[in-house]
C-alpha positions in Angstrom: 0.0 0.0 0.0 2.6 2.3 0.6 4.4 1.7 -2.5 0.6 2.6 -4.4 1.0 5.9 -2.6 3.9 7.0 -3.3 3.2 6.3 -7.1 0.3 7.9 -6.7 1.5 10.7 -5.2 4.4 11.0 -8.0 1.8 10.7 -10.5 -0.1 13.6 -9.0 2.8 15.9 -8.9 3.5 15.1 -12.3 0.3 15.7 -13.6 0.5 19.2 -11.6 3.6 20.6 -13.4 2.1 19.0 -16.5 -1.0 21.3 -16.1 1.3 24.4 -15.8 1.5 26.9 -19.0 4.8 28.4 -19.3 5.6 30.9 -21.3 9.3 31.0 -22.6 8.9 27.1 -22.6 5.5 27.1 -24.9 5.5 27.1 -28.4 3.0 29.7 -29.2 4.6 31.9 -31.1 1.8 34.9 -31.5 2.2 34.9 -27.5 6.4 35.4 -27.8 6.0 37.7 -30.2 3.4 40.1 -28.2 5.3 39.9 -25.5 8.8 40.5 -27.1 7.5 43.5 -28.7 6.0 44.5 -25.9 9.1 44.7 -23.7 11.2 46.6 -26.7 8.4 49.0 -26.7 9.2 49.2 -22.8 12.7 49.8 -23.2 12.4 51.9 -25.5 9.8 54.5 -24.6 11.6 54.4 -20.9 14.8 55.4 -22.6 13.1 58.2 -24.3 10.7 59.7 -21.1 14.6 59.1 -19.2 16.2 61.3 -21.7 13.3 63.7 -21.7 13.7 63.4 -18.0 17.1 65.0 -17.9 16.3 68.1 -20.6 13.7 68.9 -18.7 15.0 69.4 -15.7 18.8 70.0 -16.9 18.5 72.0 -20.1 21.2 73.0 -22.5 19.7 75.0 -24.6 16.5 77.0 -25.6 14.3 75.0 -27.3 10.8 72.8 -27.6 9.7 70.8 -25.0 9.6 67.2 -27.1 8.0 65.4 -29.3 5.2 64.0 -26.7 4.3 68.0 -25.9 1.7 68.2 -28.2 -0.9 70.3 -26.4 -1.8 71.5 -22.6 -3.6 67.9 -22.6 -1.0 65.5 -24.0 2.3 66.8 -22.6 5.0 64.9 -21.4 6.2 67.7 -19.4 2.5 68.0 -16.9 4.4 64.4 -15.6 8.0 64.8 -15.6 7.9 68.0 -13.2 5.5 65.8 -11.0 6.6 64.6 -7.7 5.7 60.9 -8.7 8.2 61.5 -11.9 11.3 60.7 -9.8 12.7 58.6 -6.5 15.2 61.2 -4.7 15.8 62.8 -8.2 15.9 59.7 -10.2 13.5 59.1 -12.9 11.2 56.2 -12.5 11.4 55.7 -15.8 14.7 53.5 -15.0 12.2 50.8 -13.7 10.4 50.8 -17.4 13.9 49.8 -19.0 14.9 46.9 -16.2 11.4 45.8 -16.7 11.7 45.6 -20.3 15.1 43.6 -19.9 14.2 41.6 -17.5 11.3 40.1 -20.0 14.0 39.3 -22.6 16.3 38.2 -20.4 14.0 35.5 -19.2 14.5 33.9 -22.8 17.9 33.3 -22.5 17.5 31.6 -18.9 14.5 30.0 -19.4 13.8 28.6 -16.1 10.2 28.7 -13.8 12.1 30.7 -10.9 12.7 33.5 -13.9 9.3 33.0 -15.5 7.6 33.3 -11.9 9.6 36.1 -10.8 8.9 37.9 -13.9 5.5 37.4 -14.3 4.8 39.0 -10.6 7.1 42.0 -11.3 5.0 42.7 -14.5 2.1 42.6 -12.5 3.3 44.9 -10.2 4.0 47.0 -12.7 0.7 46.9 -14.4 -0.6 47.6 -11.5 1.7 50.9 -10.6 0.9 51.7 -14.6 -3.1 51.8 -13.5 -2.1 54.0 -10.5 -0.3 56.6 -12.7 -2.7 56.4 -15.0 -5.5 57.1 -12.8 -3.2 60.4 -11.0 -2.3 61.7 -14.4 -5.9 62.2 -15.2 -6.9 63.2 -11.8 -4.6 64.7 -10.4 -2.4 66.2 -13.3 -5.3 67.1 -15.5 -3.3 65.7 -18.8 -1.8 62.7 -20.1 2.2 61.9 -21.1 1.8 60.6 -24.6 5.2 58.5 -23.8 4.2 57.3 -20.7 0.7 56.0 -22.0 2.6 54.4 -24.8 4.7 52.6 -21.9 1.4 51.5 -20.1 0.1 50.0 -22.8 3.2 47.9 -23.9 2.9 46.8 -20.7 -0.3 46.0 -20.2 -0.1 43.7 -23.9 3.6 42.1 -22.3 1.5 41.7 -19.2 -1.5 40.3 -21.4 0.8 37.7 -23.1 2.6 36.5 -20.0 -1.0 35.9 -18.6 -2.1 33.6 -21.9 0.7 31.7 -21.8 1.7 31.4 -18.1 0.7 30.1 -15.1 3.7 30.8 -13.4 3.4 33.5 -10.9 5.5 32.7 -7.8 8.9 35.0 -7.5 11.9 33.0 -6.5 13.6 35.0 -3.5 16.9 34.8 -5.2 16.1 36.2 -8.2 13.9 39.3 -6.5 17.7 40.2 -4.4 19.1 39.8 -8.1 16.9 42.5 -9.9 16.5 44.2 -6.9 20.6 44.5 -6.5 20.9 45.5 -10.1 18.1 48.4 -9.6 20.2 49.2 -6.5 23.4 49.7 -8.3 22.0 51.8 -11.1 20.0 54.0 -8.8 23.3 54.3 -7.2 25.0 56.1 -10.1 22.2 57.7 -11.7 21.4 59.3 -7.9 25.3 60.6 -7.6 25.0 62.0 -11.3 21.9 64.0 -10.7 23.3 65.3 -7.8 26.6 66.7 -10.1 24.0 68.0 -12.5 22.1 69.8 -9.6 25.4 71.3 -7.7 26.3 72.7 -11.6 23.4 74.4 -11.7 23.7 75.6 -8.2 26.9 77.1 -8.9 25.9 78.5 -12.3 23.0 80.2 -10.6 25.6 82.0 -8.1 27.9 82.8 -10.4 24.9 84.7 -12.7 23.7 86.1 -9.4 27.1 87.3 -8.3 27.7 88.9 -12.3 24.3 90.6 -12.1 24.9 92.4 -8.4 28.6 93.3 -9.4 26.6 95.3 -12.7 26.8 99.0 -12.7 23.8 101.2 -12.0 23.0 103.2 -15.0 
């Protein structure tokens, strides 16, 4: 009898891991190829709003605010000089280009503790997309055309990860990873914002000084 049990029991848990969808192990390719486009769309609107980050808020020049300024609606600016922009200084927009990477990394290592892991983090971040959303409307009155874009690229990687997975549990290990890699490049994106801003600082003296020291005509 025990012998029938513990066949029985294997047979169960093989019949469980049977019944789970994976998504970089299935073979439907419409899924892999919403989802991969999806997470270049990530990377690369987040590389865009990041770069529009910095002009905004460290000009070089005279100029127009972007391409994604179209009107007092749809303007990219209404959320970049919003407090939920940044962390400390540092665009949030960093977390749209892991998130994107992460996604395609999971191809090349192609193992359930990725796949889970992954999966949550895009559903965390489908939900903080729905929250932004939501405040942008709200609270901001308009809507970043780049950031919309971003929500919905991940909403569709989100979408295809939901079709083709059923693997939703993060692996502890691979949280620390992402989490140290997010660490690091906050890190040094935090310690160059803070050169940009003591520049300005000092360029704001020096005007301030030149203008005082000007003769009264």
């Amino acid at each position: 009898q025990s012998i029938i049990h513990i066949y029985i029991k294997l047979l169960m848990k093989e019949n469980s891991k049977m019944s789970e969808k994976s998504y970089y192990k299935g073979k439907g390719l419409s899924q892999h190829i919403l989802g991969g486009l999806g997470a270049v769309f990530m990377i690369a609107l987040s590389i865009y709003l990041t770069n529009h980050y910095f002009n905004t808020k460290f000009p070089t020049g005279i100029g127009g605010g972007g391409l994604c300024d179209i009107n007092a609606f749809f303007n990219c600016d209404v959320a970049t000089n919003s407090f939920a922009s940044n962390i400390a200084g540092v665009p949030i927009s960093l977390l749209g280009i892991l998130m994107g990477t992460f996604v395609l990394f999971g191809y090349l290592f192609n193992s359930e503790k990725v796949e889970g892991t992954v999966h949550f983090l895009l559903i965390i971040n489908g939900v903080a997309c729905l929250l932004l959303f939501i405040y942008s409307l709200v609270g901001l009155g308009g809507l970043c055309p780049g950031c919309t874009l971003y929500y919905i690229a991940s909403w569709v990687t989100l979408f295809a990860f939901f079709k083709g997975s059923s693997i939703r549990t993060p692996d502890i290990l691979a949280l620390v990873s992402y989490g140290a890699v997010y660490g690091i490049i906050f890190a040094v994106t935090f310690n160059f914002v803070q050169g940009k801003q003591s520049n300005v600082n000092k360029l704001a003296q020096s005007l301030i000084s030149q203008y005082e020291g000007l003769p009264k005509l």
